[in-house]
C-alpha positions in Angstrom: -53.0 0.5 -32.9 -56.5 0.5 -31.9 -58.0 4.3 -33.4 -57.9 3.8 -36.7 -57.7 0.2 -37.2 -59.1 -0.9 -40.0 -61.7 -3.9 -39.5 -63.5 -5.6 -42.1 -66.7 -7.2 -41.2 -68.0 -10.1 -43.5 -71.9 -11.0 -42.7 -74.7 -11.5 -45.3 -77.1 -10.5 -42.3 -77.9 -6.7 -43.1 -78.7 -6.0 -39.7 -76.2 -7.5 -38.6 -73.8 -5.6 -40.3 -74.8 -2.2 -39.2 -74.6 -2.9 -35.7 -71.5 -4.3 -35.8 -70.5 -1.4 -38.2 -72.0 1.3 -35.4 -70.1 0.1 -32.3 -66.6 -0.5 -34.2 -67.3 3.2 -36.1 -68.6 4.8 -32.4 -64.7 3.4 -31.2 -62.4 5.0 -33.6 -62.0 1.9 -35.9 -62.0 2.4 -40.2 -65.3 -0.4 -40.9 -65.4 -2.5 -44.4 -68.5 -4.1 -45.2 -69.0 -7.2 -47.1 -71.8 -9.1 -47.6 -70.5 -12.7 -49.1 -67.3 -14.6 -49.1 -65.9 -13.4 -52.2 -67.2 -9.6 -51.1 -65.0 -10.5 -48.3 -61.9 -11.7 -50.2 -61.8 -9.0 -52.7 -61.8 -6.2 -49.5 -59.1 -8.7 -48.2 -56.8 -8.2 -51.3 -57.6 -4.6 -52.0 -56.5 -3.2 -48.6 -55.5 -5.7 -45.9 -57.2 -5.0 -43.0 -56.2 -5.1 -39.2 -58.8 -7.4 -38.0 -61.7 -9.5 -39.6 -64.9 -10.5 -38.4 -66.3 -13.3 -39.9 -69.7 -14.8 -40.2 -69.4 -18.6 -41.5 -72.9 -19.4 -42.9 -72.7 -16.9 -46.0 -73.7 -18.2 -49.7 -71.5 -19.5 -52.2 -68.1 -19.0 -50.5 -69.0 -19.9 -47.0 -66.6 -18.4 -43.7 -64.4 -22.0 -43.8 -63.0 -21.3 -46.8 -62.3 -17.7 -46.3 -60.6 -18.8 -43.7 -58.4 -21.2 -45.5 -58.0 -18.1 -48.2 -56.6 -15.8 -45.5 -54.4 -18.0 -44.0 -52.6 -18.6 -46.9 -51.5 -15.4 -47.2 -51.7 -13.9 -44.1 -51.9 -13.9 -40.1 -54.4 -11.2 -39.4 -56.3 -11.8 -36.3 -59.9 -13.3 -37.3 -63.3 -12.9 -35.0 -65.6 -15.7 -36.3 -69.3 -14.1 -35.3 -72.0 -16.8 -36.1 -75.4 -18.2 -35.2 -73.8 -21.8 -35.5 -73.2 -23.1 -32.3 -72.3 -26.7 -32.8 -69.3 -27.6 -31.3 -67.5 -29.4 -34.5 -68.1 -26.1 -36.5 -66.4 -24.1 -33.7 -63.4 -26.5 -33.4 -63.3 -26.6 -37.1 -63.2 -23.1 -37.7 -60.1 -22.5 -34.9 -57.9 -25.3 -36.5 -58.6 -23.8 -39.5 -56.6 -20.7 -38.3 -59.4 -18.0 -36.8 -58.6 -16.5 -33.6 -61.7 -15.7 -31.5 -65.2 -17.3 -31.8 -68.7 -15.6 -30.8 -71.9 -17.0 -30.8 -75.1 -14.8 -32.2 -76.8 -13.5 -30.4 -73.9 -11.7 -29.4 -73.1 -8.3 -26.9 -71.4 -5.3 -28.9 -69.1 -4.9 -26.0 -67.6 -8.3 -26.0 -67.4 -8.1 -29.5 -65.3 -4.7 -28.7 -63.3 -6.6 -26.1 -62.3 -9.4 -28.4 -61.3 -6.8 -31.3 -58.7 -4.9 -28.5 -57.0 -8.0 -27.6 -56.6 -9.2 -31.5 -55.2 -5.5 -31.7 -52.7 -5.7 -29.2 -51.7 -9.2 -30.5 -51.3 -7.5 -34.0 -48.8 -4.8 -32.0 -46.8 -7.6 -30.7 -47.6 -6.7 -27.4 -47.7 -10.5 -26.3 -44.7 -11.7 -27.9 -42.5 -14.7 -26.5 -39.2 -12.5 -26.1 -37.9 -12.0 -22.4 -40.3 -12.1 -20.3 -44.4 -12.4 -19.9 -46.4 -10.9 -17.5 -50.3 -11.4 -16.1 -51.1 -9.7 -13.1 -48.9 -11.4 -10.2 -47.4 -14.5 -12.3 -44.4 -13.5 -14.2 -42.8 -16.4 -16.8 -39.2 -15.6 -17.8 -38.5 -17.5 -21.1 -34.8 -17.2 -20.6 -34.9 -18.9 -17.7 -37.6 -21.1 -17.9 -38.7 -19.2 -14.4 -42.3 -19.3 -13.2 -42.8 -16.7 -10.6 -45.7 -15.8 -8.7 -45.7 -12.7 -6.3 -42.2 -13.3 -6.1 -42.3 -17.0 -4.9 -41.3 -19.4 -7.6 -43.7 -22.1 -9.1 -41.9 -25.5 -10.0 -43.8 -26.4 -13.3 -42.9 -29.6 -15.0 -41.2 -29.5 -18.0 -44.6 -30.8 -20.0 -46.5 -27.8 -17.6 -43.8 -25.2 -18.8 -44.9 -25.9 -22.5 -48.1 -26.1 -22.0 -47.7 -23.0 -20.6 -45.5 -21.5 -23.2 -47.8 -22.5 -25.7 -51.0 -20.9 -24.3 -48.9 -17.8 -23.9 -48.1 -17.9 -27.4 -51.9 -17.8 -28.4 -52.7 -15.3 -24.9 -56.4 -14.3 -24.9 -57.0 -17.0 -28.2 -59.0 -20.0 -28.4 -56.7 -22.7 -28.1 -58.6 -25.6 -29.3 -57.4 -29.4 -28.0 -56.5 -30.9 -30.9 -53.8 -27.6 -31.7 -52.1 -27.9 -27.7 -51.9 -32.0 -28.0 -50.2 -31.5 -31.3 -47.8 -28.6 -30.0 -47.1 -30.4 -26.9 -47.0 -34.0 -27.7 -46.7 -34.3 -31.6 -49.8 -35.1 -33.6 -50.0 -38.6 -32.9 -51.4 -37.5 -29.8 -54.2 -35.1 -31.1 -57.1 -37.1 -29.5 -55.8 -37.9 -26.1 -57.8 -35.1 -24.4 -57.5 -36.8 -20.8 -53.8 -35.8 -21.3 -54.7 -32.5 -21.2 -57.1 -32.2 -18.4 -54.8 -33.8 -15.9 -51.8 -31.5 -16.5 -54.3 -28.3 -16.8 -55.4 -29.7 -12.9 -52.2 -29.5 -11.9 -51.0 -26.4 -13.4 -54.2 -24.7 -11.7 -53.5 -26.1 -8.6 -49.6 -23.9 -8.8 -51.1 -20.9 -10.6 -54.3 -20.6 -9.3 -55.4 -18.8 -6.0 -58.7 -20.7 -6.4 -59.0 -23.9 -8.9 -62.9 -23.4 -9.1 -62.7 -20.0 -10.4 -59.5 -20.4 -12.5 -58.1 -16.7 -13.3 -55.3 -17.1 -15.8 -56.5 -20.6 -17.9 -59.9 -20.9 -19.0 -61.7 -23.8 -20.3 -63.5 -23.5 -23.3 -66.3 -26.0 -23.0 -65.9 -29.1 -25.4 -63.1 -27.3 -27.3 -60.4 -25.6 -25.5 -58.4 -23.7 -23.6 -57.6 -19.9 -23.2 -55.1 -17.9 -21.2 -56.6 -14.6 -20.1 -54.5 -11.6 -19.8 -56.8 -9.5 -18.4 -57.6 -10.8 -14.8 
């Protein structure tokens, strides 16, 4: 599912638009244009795309609520791509239910990059059935096995979820407030120290090297990711 694909990009920036428009169009993928939150809406509900890119600071009906609109009805994979850079916004814009978030100035080929993996999430490539594999670490859900090279890693139960929820959201911003709640229930949301102790110890069993983590990222100030591409 990646020539072909059908992506609609939502950006009141002209400029912008066209070069995100040549280096979707230059790799296979069907580009929609809109230049405002209703623009962006209306291509929604005409012909549901495969992947969105969203801008958040547009006029009138700003990237938030389009958000909120989308998710209503749908779980298509959403690239927030905006100059705002505060922290809150980012966070903000993840719980709401968006996927992916890039910074402007941005580089075409990350954008690229982020619009595969929200493809091959689309093709339920990374789904929770069986078994998941990255690299040399192997999870079998069946089991509840943690295997790495072939030796098995003791997780503990809290570590497995953990875990099994990142996997869940592979390659997606997972933001602290949305593991805390999965994990612990959401009378926990704020306790962020929770997390960073068990994400320690889960990189010291996963991990080849804690300082240059391979498998879970940290999102600065908001998150978590699980790479699958190491």
């Amino acid at each position: 599912m990646t020539a072909g694909a059908r992506i609609l990009v939502a950006d009141d920036e002209v400029e912008i638009r066209r070069a995100v428009r040549a280096g979707l169009t230059s790799s296979g993928y069907l580009v929609e244009l809109a230049a405002s939150g209703e623009e962006a809406l209306a291509a929604f509900e005409r012909r549901r795309p495969d992947v969105i890119i969203l801008d958040l600071a547009m006029p009138s009906l700003n990237g938030f609520e389009v958000i909120q609109r989308v998710r209503q009805a749908s779980n298509v994979p959403i690239i927030v791509l905006s100059v705002v850079a505060d922290q809150g916004d980012k966070i903000k814009a993840l719980d709401l239910g968006a996927d992916d978030y890039i910074t402007k100035p941005f580089n075409v080929g990350e954008l690229l990059a982020r619009v595969r993996v929200a493809l091959r999430h689309l093709a339920g490539l990374n789904g929770m059935a069986g078994a998941f594999s990255i690299d040399e670490l192997l999870v079998d859900f069946e089991r509840r096995r943690v295997t790495k090279r072939g030796h098995e890693i003791r997780l503990t139960p809290t570590e497995y979820e953990i875990l099994k929820y990142l996997i869940k959201h592979a390659d997606k911003v997972v933001t602290h407030r949305a593991l805390l709640k999965a994990v612990w229930g959401p009378e926990y949301h704020t306790e962020t120290h929770y997390l960073r102790y068990f994400i320690g110890q889960m990189r010291k069993k996963l991990e080849d090297d804690q300082s240059r983590p391979r498998y879970i990222l940290t999102e600065p100030g908001v998150g978590y990711r699980l790479k699958t591409e190491v």
